[in-house]
C-alpha positions in Angstrom: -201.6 55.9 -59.5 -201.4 57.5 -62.6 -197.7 57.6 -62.6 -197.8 53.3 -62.0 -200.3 53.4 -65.5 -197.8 54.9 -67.6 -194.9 53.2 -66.6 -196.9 50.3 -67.5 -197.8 51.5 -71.1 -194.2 52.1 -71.1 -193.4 48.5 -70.2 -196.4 47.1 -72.5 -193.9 48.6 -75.5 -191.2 45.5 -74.8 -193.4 42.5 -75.4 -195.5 43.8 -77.6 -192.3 44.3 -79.8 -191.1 41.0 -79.0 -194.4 39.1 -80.3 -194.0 41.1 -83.5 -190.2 39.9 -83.8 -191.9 36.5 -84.3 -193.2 37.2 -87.7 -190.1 39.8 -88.8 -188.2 36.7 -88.1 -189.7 34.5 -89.7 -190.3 36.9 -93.3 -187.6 37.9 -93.0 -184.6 36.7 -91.7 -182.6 33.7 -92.9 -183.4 30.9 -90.6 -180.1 29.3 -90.9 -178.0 31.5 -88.9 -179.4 32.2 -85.1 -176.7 32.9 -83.6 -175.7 35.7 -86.2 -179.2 36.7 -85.9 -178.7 37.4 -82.1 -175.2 38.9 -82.0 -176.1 41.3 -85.3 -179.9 42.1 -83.1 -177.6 42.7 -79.7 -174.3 44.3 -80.5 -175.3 46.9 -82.7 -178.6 47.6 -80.7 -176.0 48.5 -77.7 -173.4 50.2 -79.2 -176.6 52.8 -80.1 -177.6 53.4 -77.0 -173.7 53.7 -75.7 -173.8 56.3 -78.3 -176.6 58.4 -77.1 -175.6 58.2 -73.3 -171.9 58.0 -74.0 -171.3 56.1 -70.3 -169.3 53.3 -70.2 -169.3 51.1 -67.5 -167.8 52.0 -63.9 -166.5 49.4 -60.9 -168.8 46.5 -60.1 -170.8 47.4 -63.2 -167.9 45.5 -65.2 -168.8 42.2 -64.0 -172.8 42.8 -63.5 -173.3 43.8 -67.1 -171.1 40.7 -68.4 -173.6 38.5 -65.6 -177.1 40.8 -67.2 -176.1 40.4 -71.1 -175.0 36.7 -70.5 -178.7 36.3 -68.7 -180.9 38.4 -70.7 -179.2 38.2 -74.2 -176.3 35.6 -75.1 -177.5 32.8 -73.5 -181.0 33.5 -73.2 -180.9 33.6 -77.2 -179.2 30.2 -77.6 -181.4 28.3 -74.8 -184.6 29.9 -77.2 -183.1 28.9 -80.6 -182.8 25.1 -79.3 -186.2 25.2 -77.8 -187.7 26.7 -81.4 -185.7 24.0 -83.2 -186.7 21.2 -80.8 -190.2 21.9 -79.4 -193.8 23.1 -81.2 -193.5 26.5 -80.8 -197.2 26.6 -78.7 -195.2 24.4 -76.2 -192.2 26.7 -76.0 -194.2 29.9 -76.0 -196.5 28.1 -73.1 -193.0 27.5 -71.3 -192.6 30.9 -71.7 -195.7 32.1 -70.3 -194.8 30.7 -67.2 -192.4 33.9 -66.6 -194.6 35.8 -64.3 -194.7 33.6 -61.5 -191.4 32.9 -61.8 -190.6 36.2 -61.6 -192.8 36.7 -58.4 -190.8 33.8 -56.8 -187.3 35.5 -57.5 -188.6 39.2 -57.2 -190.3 38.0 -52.9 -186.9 36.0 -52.7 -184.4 38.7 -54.0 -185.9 41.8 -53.4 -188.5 41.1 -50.6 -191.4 42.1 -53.0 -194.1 39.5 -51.6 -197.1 39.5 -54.2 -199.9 40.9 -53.3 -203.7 38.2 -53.9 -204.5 40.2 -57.2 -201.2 39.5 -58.8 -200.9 36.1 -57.7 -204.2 35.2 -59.1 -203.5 37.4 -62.0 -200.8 35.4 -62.8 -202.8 32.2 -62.8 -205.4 33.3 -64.9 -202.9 35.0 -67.3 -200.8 31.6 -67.4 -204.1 29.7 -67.9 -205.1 32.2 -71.3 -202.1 31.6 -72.8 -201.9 27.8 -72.5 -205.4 28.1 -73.6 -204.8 30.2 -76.5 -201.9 28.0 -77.4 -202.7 24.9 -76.7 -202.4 22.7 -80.2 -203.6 19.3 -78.8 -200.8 16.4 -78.1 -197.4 16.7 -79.8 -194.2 15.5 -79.2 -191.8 17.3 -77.0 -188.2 16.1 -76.4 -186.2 16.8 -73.0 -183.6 18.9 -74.7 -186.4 21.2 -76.0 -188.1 21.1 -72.6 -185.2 21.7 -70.3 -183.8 24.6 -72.9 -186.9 26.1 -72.7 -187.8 25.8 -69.3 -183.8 27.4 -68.6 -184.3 30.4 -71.1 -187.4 31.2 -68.7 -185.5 31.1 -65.9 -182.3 32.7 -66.8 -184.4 35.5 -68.0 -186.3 36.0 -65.1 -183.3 35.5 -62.8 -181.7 38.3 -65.0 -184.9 40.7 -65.0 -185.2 40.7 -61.3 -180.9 40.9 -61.2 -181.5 43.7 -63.3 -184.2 45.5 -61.4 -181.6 45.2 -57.9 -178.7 46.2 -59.3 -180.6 49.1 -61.8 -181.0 51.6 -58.7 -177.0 52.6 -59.2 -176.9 53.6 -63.1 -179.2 55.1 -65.7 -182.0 52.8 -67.9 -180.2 53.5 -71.0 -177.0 53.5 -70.0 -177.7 49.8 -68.4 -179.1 48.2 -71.0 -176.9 49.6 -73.7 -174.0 47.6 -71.4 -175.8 44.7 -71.1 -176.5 44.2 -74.9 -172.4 45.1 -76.0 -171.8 42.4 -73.4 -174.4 39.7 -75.1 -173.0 40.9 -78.3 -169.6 40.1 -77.6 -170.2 37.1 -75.9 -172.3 35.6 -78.4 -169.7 37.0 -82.1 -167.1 34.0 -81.1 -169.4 31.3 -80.9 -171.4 32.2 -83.8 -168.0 32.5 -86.3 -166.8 28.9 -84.8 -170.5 27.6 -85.3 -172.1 29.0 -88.4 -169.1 30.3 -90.6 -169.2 33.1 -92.5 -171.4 35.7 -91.7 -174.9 35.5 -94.1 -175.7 37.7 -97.3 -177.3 40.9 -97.0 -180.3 41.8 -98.9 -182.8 44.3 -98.8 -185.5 42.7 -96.6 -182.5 41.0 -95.0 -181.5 44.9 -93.7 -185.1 45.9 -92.8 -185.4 42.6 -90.9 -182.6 43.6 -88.5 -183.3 47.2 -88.5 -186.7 46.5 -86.8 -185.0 43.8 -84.8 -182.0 45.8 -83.9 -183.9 49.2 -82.8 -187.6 48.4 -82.5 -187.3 44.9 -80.6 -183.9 45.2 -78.8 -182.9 49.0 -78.0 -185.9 49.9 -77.7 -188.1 47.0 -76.2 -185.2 46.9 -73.6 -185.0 50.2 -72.5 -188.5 50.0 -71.9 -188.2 46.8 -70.1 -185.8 47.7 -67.7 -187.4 50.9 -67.3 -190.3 49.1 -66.1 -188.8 47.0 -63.5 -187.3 50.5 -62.4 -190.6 51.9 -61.4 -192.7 48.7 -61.0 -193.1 45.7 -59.1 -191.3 43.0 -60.8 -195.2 41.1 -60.4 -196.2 43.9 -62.3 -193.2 43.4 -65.0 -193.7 39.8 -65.7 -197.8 40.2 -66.3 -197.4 42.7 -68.7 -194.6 40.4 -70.4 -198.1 37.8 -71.3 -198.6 40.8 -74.1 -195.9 38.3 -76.3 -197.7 35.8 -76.9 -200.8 37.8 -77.2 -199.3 39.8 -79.6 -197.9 36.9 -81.8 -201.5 35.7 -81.9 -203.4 38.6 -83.0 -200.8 39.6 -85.5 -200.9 36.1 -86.8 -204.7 36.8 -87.3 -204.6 40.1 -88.6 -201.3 39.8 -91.1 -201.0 36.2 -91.9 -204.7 35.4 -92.2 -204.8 32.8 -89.9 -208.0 32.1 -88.2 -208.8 32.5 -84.6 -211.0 30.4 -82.7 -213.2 30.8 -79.8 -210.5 28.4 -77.7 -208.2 31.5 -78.9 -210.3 33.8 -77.8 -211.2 33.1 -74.6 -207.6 32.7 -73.9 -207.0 36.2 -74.9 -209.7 37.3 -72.6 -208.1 35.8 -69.8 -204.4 36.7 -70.6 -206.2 40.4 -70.5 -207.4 39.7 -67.2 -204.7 38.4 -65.4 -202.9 41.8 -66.5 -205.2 43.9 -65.3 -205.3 42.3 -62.4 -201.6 42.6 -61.8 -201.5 46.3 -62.1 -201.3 48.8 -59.0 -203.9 50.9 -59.9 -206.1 47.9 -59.6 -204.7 46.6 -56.4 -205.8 50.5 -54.8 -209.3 50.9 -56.2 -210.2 47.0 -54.6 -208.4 47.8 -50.9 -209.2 49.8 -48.1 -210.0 53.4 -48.7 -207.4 55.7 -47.6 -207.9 59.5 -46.2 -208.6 61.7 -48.9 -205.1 64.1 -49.5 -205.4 67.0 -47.7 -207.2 65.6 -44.6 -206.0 66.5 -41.1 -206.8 64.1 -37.9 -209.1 65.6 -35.8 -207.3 67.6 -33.0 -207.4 65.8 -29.4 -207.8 68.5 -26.4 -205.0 67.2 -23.7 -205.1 68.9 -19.8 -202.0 70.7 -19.0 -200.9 70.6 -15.3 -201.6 73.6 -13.4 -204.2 75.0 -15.6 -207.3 73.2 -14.4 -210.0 74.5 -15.3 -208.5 76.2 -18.5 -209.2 75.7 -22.1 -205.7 74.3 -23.2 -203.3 76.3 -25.7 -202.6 75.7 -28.8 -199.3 73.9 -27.9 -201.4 71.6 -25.7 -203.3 69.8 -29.0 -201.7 66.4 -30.6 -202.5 64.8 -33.8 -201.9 61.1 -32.8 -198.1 61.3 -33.7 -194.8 63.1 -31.9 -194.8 66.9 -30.8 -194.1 68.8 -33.5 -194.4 65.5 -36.3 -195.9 66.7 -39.5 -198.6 64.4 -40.2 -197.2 61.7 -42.8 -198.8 62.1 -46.3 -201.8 59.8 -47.4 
């Protein structure tokens, strides 16, 4: 139980870090040249974790991290950028939200993981507090917005859930320092042919992508993945609703703007519907379980022969096979 909290807090570091790339982003970082932006926030993020685990990629691994970085990075990046450029971004960030259950869907599909009430529901009520929290009133959304958005979501569920089946056969680090060299690479050619020359660099320009680069990719990443390591991927997508949660409150508390009792009551029940998708909270609502430690009650059995005669201490079972240590609460 405790083990399941940390991981989480572990796991709460990624979007938390993502909803504060928003507003680097946007101080910071010259708006005209996104796909730069992605390649310069995933290549170098990558080759700095390949430098701390020093393990390159072995047999199938090839292939599955050039599948992962094309999911999860390269085209995940593009599909956002023409969703930001086409759609409000409360729409796109509502699209967004929508992650989790996606994520149950693939993760009962792919990995046999079938959600449990608590996270389903969770995920309802999370999905709800966002659109709540978001919601901006009628604006116009056009169907190249809507359908790049709606595919980033699923590529990047389809990758975290990819990610979490294949993860089992390398190390966290080492995995997601492949997957980001392979979005990297993927996305440097296409950026050149699109956008030119490569921008200016200037000092905010260089803290920008250091915070990008280390804070919101290497290290948001690692923490990711290590999360849908040791959690369900339920659990995962849940905790992912601290994005737009986090864009929010840092919008309130940095760039003064003002929230609203719509706001927070949507940020009451995005809280909810991740507490409610956690495994600590899934045990303390079931059935009670033997206290560790506990030993069924012995049951006498009569031996043939000896009628009559208190049975030996070979003649006692515990409800399982002869000789069976009795499984572990």
């Amino acid at each position: 139980m405790e083990a399941n909290f940390r991981w989480a807090l572990v796991t709460a570091i990624a979007p938390v870090a993502w909803g504060a790339n928003y507003y680097v982003t946007r101080e910071f970082l010259p708006p005209e040249y996104p796909l730069y932006g992605a390649a310069v926030r995933a290549l170098p993020a990558g080759l700095l974790l390949l430098a701390v685990t020093r393990a390159l990629p072995r047999g199938s691994w090839w292939w599955k991290s050039l599948v992962l970085g094309t999911l999860n990075m390269s085209a995940f990046f593009a599909l956002v950028y023409v969703a930001a450029q086409t759609l409000p971004t409360s729409l796109a960030s509502m699209i967004m939200a929508t992650s989790p259950v996606m994520m149950m869907l693939l993760a009962w599909l792919l990995l046999s993981e079938r959600p449990g009430v608590l996270p389903a529901a969770g995920a309802v009520i999370g999905v709800g507090g966002v659109c709540l929290m978001l919601l901006a009133g009628t604006t116009a959304a056009g169907a190249l917005g809507v359908a790049a958005s709606v595919a980033a979501m699923a590529m990047s569920s389809l990758g975290a859930v990819l990610g979490k089946r294949w993860g089992t056969g390398a190390g966290v680090l080492a995995m997601t320092s492949w997957q980001l060299v392979a979005g990297g690479v993927v996305l440097l050619p296409f950026a050149v042919a699109v956008e030119g020359p490569p921008p200016a660099v200037t000092g905010p320009v260089v803290l920008g992508f250091g915070y990008v680069t280390v804070i919101a990719t290497a290290l948001a990443f690692a923490a990711w993945f290590a999360g849908l390591r040791h959690l369900p991927a339920a659990t995962v997508g849940l905790v992912g609703l601290l994005n737009p949660v986090t864009g929010v409150l840092l919008g309130t508390m940095i760039a003064g703007e003002g929230l609203t009792a719509r706001q927070a009551a949507g940020l009451a029940l995005a809280f909810t519907g991740i507490v409610l998708g956690q495994p600590v909270v899934a045990r303390l609502t079931g059935r009670r379980r033997p206290a560790a430690g506990t030993q069924p009650t012995p049951v006498p059995v009569s031996v043939p022969g000896r009628a009559g005669r208190p049975p030996g201490p070979k003649a006692e079972v515990t409800g399982g096979a002869a000789g069976a240590c009795p499984a572990s609460p």
